[in-house]
C-alpha positions in Angstrom: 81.7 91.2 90.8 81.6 93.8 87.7 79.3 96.5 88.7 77.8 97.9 84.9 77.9 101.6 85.0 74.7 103.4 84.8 73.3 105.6 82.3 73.6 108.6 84.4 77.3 107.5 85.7 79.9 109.1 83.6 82.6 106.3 84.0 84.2 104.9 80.9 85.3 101.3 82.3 82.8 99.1 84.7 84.2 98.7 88.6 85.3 95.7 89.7 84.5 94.4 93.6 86.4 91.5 93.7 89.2 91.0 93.8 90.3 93.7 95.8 93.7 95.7 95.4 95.7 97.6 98.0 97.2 100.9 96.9 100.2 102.8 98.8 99.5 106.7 98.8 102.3 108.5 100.4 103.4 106.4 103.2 99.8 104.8 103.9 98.3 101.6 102.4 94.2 101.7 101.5 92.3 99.0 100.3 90.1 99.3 97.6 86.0 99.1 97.5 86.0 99.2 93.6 88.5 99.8 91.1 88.4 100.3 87.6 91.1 101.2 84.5 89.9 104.4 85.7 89.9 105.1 89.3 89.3 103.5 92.6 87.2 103.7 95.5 89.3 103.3 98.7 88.1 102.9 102.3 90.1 103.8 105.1 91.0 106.6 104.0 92.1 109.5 107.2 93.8 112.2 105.2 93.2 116.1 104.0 93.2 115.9 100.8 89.7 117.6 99.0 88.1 116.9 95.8 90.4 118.3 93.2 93.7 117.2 95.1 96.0 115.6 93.1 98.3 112.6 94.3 100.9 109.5 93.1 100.2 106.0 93.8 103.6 104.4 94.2 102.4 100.7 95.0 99.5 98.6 94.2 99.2 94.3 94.7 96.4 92.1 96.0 94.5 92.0 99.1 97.1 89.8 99.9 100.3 89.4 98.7 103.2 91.4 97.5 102.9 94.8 96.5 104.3 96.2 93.2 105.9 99.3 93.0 104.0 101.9 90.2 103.3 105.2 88.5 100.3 106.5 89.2 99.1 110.4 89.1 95.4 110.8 89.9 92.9 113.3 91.4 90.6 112.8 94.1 86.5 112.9 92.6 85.3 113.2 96.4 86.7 112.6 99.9 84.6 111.7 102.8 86.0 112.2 106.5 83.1 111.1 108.0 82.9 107.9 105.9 86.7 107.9 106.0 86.2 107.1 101.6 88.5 108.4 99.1 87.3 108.1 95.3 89.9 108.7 93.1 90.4 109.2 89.3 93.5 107.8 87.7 95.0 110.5 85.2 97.9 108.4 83.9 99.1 105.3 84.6 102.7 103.7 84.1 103.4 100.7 81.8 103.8 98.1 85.2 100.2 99.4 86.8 98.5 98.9 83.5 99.6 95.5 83.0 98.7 94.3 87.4 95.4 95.7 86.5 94.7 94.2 83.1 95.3 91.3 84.3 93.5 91.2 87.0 90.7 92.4 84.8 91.3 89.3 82.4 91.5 86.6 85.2 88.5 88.3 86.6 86.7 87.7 83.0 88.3 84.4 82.5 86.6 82.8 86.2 83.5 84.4 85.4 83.2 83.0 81.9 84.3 79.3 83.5 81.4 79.8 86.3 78.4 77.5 85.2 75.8 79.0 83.4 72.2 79.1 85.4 69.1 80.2 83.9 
């Protein structure tokens, strides 16, 4: 599901539920809530890092699946301990993880647009 971004949101690209992605963060695998071109909301998370924190994804892949090894440098937005959440904004982003996510994004939009129309 594409989740439209509010008009008091400040995200630039909408956040995507399904499907899910798996990221690798320093020698742990999380599982995303919502991702975006632009960051990702991961559960799981038990770590110290604090808003501000900077970090590498070095994986990313599919709920499922094989995971893909990637360039990422991003900075934490908020970290929740209690909620174990990790939301995460992606600062730069190598050639291989831009093209896993766009076309994700595309098959994503491709399903949706061959879903039956109700209404």
């Amino acid at each position: 599901m594409v989740e439209p971004a509010s008009n008091s949101d400040k995200r630039v690209y909408e956040r995507v539920k399904d499907p899910a992605i798996r990221l690798q963060i320093g020698s742990k695998i999380y599982s995303s809530i919502n991702w975006s071109l632009g960051g990702v909301l991961i559960d799981g998370y038990e770590g110290g890092l604090s808003t501000g924190s900077l970090l590498s994804i070095t994986e990313i892949g599919l709920s499922r699946g094989v995971m893909s090894p990637v360039k990422i440098s991003a900075r934490v937005i908020r970290a929740s301990a209690e909620a174990n959440l990790l939301a995460i904004q992606m600062l730069e982003i190598d050639q291989s993880a831009y093209a896993i996510l766009q076309k994700l994004l595309t098959t994503k939009m491709q399903v949706m647009r061959a879903r039956p129309q109700h209404g």
